[in-house]
C-alpha positions as CSV (number, residue, x, y, z in Angstrom):
1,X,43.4,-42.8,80.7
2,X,42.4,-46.4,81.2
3,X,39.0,-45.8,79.8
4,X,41.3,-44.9,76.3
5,X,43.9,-47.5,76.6
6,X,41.1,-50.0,76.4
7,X,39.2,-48.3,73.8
8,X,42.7,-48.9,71.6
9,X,43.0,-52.6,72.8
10,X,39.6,-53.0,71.7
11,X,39.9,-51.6,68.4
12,X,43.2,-53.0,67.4
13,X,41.6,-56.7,68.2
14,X,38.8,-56.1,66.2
15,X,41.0,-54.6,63.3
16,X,43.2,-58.0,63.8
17,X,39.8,-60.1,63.8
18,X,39.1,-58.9,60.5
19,X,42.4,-59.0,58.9
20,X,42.4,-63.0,60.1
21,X,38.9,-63.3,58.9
22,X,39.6,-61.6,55.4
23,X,43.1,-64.3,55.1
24,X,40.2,-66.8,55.3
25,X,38.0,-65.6,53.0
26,X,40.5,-65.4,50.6
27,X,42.3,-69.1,51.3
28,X,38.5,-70.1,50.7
29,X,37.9,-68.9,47.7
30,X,41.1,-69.8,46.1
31,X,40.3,-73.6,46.6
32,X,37.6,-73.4,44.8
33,X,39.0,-71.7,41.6
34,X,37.9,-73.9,38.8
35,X,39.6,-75.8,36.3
36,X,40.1,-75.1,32.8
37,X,38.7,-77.4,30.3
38,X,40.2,-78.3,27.4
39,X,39.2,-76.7,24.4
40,X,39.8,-76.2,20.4
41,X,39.2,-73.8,17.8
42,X,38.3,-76.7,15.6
43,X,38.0,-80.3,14.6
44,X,38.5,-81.6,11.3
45,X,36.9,-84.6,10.8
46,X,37.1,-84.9,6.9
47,X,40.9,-85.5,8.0
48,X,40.5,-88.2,10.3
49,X,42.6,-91.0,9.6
50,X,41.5,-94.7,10.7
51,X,44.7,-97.8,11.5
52,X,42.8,-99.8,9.6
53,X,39.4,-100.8,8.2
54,X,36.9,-103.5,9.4
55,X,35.6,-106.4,7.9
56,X,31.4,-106.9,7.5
57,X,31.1,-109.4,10.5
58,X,34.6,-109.7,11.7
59,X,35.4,-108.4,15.1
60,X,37.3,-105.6,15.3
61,X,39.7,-103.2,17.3
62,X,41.1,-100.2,15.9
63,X,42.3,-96.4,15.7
64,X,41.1,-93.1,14.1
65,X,42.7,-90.4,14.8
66,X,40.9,-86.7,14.4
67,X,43.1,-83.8,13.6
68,X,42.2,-80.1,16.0
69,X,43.3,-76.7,15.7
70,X,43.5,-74.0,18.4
71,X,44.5,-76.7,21.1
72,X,44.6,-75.0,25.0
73,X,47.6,-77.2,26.3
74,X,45.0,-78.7,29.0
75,X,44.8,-82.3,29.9
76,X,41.4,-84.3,28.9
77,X,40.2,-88.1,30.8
78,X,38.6,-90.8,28.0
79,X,35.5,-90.4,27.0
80,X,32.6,-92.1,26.8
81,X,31.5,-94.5,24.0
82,X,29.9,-93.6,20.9
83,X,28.0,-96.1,18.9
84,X,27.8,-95.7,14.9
85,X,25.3,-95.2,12.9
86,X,24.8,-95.9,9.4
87,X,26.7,-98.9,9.3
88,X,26.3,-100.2,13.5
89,X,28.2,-102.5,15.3
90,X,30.7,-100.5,16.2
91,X,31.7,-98.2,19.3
92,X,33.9,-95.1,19.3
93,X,36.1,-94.1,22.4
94,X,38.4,-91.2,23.2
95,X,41.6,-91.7,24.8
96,X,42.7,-90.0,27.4
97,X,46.1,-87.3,26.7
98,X,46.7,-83.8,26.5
99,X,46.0,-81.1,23.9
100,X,48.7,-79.3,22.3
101,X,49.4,-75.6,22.4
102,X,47.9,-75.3,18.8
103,X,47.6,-78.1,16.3
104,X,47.3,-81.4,17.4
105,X,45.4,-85.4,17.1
106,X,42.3,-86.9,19.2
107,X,42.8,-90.8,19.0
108,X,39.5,-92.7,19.6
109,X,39.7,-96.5,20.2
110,X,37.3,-98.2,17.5
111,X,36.0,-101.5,18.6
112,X,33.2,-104.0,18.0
113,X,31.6,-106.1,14.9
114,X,30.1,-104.4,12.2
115,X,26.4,-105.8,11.0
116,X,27.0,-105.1,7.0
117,X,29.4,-103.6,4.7
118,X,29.4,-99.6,3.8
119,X,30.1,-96.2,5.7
120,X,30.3,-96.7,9.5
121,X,29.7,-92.9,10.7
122,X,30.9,-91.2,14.6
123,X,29.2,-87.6,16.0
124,X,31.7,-86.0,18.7
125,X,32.0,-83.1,20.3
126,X,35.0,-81.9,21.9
127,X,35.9,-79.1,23.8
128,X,33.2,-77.0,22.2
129,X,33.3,-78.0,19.0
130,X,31.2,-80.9,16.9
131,X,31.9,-83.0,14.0
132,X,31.2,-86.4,12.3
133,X,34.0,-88.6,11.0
134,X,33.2,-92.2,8.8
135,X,34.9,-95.3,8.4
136,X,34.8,-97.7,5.5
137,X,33.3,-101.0,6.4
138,X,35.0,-103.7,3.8
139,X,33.0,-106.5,2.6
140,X,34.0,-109.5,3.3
141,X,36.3,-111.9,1.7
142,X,35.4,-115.7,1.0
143,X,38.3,-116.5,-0.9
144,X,40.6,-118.4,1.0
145,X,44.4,-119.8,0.6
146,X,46.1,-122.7,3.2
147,X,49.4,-122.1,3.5
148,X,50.3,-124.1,6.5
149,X,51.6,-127.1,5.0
150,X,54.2,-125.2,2.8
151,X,57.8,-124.0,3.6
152,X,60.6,-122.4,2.3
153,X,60.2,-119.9,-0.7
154,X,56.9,-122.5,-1.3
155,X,55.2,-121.0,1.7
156,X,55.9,-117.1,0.8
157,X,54.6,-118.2,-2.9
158,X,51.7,-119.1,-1.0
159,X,51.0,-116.4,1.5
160,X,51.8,-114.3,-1.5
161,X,49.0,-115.6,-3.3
162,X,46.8,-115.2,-0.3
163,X,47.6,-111.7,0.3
164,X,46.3,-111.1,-3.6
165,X,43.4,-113.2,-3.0
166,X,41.7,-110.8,-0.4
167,X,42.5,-107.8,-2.9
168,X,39.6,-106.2,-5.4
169,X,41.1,-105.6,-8.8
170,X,42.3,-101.8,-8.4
171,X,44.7,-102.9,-5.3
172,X,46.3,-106.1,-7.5
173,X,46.9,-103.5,-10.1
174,X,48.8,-101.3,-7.3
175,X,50.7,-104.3,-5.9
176,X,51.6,-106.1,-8.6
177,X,53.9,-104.9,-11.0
178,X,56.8,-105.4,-13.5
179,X,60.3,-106.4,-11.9
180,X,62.8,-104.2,-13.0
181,X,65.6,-101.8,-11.4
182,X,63.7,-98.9,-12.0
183,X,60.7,-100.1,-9.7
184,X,63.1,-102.3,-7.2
185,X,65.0,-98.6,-6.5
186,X,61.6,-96.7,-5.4
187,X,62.4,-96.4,-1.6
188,X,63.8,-93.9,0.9
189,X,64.8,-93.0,4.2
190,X,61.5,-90.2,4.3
191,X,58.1,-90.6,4.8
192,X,55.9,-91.5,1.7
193,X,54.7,-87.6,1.5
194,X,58.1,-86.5,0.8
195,X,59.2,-89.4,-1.5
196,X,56.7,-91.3,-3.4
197,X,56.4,-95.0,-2.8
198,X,54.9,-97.5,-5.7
199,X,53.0,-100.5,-4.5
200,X,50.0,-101.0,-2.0
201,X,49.9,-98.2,0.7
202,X,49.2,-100.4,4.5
203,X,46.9,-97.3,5.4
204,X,44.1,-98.3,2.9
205,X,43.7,-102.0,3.6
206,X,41.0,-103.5,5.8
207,X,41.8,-105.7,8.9
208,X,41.6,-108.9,6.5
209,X,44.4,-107.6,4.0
210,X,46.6,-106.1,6.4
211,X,46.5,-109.0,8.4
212,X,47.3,-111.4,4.9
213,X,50.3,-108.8,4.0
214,X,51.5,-108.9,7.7
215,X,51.9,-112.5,7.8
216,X,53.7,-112.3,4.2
217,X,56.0,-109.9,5.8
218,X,56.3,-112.3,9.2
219,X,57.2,-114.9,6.9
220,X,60.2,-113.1,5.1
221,X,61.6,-112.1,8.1
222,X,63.8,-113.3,11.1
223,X,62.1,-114.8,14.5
224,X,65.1,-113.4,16.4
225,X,64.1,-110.9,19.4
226,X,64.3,-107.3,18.8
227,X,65.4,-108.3,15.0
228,X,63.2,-109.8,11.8
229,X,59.3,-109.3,12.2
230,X,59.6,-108.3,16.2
231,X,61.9,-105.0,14.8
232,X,59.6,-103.9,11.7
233,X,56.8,-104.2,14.1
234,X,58.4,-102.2,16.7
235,X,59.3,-99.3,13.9
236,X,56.0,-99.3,12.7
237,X,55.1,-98.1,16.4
238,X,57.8,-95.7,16.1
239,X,55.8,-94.0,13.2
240,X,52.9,-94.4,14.8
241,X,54.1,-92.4,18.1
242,X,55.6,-89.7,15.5
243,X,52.2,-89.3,14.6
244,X,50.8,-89.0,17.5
245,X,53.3,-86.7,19.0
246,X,54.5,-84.1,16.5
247,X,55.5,-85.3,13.7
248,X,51.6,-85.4,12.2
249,X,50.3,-87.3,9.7
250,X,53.4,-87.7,7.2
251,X,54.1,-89.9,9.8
252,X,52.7,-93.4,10.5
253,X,52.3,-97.3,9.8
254,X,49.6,-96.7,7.2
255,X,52.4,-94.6,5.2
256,X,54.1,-98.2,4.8
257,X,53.7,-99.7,0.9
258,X,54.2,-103.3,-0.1
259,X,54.6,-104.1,-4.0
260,X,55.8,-107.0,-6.0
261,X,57.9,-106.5,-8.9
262,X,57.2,-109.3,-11.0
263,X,55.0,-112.2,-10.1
264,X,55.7,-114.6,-7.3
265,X,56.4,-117.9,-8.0
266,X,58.7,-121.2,-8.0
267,X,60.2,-120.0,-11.3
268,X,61.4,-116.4,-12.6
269,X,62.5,-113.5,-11.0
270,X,60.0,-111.4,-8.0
271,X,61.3,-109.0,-5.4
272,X,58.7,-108.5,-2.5
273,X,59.4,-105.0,-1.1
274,X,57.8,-103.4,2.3
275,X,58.8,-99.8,2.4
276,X,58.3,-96.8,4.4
277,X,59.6,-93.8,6.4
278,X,62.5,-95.7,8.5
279,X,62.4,-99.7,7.1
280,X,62.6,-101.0,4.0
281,X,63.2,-104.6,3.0
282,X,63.7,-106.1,-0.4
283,X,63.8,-109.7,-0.8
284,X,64.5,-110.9,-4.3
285,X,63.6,-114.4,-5.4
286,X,64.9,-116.3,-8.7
287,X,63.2,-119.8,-9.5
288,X,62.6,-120.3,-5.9
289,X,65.3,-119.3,-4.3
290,X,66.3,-116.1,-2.7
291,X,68.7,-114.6,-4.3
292,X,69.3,-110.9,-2.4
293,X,68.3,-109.9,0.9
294,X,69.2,-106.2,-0.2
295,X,69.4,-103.3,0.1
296,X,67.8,-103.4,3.6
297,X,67.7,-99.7,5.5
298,X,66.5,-99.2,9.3
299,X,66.8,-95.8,11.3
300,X,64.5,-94.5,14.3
301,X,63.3,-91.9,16.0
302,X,63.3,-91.1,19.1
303,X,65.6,-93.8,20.0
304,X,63.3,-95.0,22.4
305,X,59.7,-94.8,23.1
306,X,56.5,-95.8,25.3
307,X,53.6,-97.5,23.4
308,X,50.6,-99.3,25.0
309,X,52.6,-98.8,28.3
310,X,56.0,-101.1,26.7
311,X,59.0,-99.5,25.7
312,X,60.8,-100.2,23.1
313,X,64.4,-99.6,21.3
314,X,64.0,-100.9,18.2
315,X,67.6,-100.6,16.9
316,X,69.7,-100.6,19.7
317,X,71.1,-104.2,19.6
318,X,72.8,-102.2,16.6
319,X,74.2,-99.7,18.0
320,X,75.2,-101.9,20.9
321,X,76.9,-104.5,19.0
322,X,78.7,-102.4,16.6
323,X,79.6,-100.2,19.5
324,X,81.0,-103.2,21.6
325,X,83.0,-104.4,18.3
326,X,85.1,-101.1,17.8
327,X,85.4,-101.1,21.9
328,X,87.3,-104.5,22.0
329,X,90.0,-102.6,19.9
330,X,93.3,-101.9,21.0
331,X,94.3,-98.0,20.7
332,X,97.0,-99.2,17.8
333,X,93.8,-100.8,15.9
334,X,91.6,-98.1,16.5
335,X,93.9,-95.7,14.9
336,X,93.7,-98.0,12.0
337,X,90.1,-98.4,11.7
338,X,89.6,-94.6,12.3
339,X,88.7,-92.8,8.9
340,X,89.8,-88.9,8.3
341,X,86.7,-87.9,7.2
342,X,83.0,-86.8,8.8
343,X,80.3,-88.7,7.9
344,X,76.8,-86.7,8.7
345,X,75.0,-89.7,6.8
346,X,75.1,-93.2,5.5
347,X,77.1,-93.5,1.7
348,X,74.8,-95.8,0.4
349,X,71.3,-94.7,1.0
350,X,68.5,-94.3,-1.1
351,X,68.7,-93.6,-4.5
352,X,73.1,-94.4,-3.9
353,X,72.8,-98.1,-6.1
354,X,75.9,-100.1,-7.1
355,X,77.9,-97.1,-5.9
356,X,80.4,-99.3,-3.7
357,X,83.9,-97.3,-3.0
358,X,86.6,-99.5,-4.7
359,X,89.4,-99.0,-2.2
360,X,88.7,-100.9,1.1
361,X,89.5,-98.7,4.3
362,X,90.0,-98.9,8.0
363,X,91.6,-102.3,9.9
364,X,91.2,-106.0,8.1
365,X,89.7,-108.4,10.1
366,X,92.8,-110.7,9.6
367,X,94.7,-109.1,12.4
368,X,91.6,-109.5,14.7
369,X,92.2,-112.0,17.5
370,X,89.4,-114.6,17.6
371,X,87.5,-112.7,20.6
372,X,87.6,-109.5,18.6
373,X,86.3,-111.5,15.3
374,X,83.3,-113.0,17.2
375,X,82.5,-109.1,18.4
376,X,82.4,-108.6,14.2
377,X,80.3,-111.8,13.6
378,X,77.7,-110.4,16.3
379,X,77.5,-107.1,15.1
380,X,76.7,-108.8,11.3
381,X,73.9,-111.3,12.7
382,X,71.8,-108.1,13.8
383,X,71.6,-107.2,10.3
384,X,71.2,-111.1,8.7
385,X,69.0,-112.2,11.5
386,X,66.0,-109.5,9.9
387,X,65.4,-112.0,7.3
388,X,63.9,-115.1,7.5
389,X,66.1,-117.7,9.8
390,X,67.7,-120.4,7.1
391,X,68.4,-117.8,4.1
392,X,70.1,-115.5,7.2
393,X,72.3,-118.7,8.3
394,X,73.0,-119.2,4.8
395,X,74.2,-115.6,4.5
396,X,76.0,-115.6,7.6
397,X,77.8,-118.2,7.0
398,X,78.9,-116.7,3.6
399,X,80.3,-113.3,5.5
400,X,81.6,-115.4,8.6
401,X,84.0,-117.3,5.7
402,X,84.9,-114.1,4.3
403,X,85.9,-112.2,7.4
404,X,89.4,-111.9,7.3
405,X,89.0,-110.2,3.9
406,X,86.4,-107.8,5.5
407,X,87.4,-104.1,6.9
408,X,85.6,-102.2,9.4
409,X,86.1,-98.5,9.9
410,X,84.7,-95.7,12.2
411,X,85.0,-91.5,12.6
412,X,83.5,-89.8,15.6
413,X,83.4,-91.8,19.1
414,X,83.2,-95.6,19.4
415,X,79.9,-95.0,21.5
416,X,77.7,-94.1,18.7
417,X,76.0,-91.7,20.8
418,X,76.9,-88.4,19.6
419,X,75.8,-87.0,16.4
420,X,77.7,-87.8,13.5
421,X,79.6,-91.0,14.5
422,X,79.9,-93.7,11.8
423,X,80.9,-96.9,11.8
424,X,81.1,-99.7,8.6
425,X,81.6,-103.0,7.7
426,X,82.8,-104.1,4.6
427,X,84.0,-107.0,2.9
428,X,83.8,-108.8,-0.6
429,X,80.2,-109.2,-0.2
430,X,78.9,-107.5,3.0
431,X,78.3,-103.5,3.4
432,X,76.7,-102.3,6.5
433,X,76.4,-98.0,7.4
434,X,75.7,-97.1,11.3
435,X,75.2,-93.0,11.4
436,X,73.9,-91.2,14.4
437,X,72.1,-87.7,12.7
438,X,70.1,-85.2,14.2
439,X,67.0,-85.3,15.3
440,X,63.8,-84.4,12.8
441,X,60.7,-84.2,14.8
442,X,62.8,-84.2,18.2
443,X,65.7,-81.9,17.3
444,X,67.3,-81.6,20.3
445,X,67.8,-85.2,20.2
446,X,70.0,-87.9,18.1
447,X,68.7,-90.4,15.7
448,X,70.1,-93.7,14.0
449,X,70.4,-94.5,10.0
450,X,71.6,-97.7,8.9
451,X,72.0,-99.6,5.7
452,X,73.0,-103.5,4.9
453,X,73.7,-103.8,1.3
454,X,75.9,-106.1,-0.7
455,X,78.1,-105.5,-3.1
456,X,77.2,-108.6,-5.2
457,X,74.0,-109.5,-5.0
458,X,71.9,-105.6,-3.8
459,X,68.8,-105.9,-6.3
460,X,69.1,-109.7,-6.3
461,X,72.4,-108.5,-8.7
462,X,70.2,-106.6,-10.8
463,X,72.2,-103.1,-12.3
């Protein structure tokens, strides 16, 4: 009997043995699972888009951006970099990010200085697939305009002129055309795919143009933070990460035009307009003097976003201010200033010109005490402040004297958070539209439209 209740105890520790050994095994080999590398059906580099293009023997730093198909949803590290050939001098690198599940963008950082003008080309190979993309190499420019010694409308004459200076004769032909309505009236609140643009596209110009049309556009606009240049540059970013992050290539700041509509000069009539998806601004100029800062659109989306590892909001002073102004209502004023209606978009957006209602509506600013009228004030200079800083004093000034005969209105919720809430601003001259909309690329999110017009001088006054 002993001899069999040790035979048992024997087995059954062997049996356990086995079953511990086998749990071993097993926690073994699951560590040592490999991973899954990313991988696409294919690359199309015949689609590959560049930020901009270099100059023969200028340094330069850059994007392209190569569409895939058939994307794994599997995170990839940077890659290594690949020098040109064809035209050399330059270096190739992937950034590091994650494919989509399907269709999607590789973004490879360009950098270096190419050694002659022509076709700078780039072999990769990504997750099992190969291709070559190019990039244009421009030639470079010796023409040359100083600008630094001039001011006022003087100085954008000049920088105007220096712009055209670095352009062959096809892109002048682009820029530079006829001032009239019809032409002054070509912008939207879409990206250029879905609503033609006339003018210079951004996308095709090398690092010398772009550069030259920049500082034109610096020049025209306010040095205020997170208003003037610093805003359009941070919306150009916003297309940029639409690009890059759903939205595809309808989106982006190469989709941006500038034209002139009539020549620019100290006498006669130009407009310089810089147009694209979710900014336009039209400045109109008569013998040297700038005569309309209107109409001027902004929107965004997403409301905020990470880029080159800042974040930015680009129009939420807006929304803050304008919120802040119907917030430092009474409840007897807000019932005043609240319309009946729902507005799902601005009134006076594109393609809406000299369409002003007649009939004021909402509360007058003349019942405002002086705190509440300097909330009003505030929200206008987010608007003025986007153009250059003496003609927005100038037209500040103008609205700030004409306050008490200025209205503002609301519907929706004095946050401005929630789609659908509206707020305005109108007086004799001034018009300004806040909406918050629906998302477009991010739909279960909230966007912002907004348009400053004026109801004398939109156009430069031009009907």
């Amino acid at each position: 009997m002993k001899s069999t209740i040790a035979s048992m105890v024997l087995i059954c520790t062997i049996a356990l043995a086995s079953v511990v050994a086998c749990k071993k095994t097993s926690s073994s080999s699951d560590t040592n699972t490999p991973t899954t590398a990313a991988t696409v059906t294919t690359l199309s580099c015949s689609a590959a888009t560049v930020s901009s293009r270099p100059v023969n023997g200028s340094a330069y730093t850059g994007t392209a951006t190569v569409p895939y198909s058939g994307g794994n949803s599997v995170a990839y590290t940077a890659g290594s970099g690949i020098a040109s050939t064809g035209v050399t001098g330059l270096t190739a690198t992937l950034q590091a990010g994650s494919l989509a599940n399907g269709s999607g963008s590789l973004t490879f950082g360009i950098s270096g200085t190419p050694t002659s003008a022509g076709i700078a080309n780039f072999a990769i190979s990504f997750g099992g697939q190969s291709c070559a993309f190019s990039v244009s190499v421009d030639t470079a420019s010796n023409t040359t305009v100083d600008c630094s010694t001039a001011t006022g409308t003087a100085k954008v004459v000049c920088l105007a002129n220096a712009f055209k200076a670095t352009l062959n004769s096809t892109q002048l032909a682009a820029l530079q055309l006829s001032y009239s309505l019809s032409n002054a009236k070509t912008w939207s609140n879409l990206p250029a795919s879905m609503s033609a643009r006339i003018g210079l596209k951004m996308g095709t110009l090398n690092a010398t143009q772009l550069a030259a049309a920049k500082a034109l556009i610096q020049e025209i606009s306010g040095t205020t933070t997170n208003e003037g240049y610093d805003e359009i540059q941070q919306l150009w970013l916003a297309d940029d990460y639409l690009y890059n992050n759903g939205g595809g290539s309808d989106y982006g700041s190469g989709n941006y035009y500038i034209g002139f509509f009539g020549t620019p000069a100290m006498t006669g009539t130009f407009e310089i307009q810089m147009t694209g998806h979710h900014k336009t601004l039209a400045n109109t100029y008569i013998n040297g003097s700038l005569v309309g800062a209107t109409p001027h659109f902004e929107a965004v989306e997403p409301l905020s976003f990470t880029s080159g590892g800042n974040t930015y909001a680009p129009i939420n002073q807006e929304a803050a201010a304008l919120s802040a102004m119907l917030k430092g209502l009474t409840s007897t004023q807000l019932t005043s200033a609240k319309l009946s209606k729902t507005y799902t978009d601005i009134l006076l957006g594109p393609k809406v010109d000299w369409q002003f209602p007649t009939a004021h509506e909402g509360l007058q600013c003349n019942t405002l005490s002086a705190q509440q009228k300097e909330l009003v004030i505030a929200a206008l200079k987010t608007y003025v402040n986007d153009i250059d800083d003496a003609n927005a004093a100038t037209i500040l000034a103008k609205y700030t004297n004409d306050l008490d005969n200025t209205f503002i209105a609301y519907s929706g919720t004095t946050d401005l958070a929630t789609k659908n809430d509206y707020v305005r601003i109108d007086g004799n001259n001034v018009w300004i539209e806040f909406t918050v909309q629906g998302g477009i690329v991010y739909k279960q999110n909230v966007h912002y439209h907004s348009v400053w017009r004026d109801r004398v001088t939109d156009y430069g006054g031009t009907k």
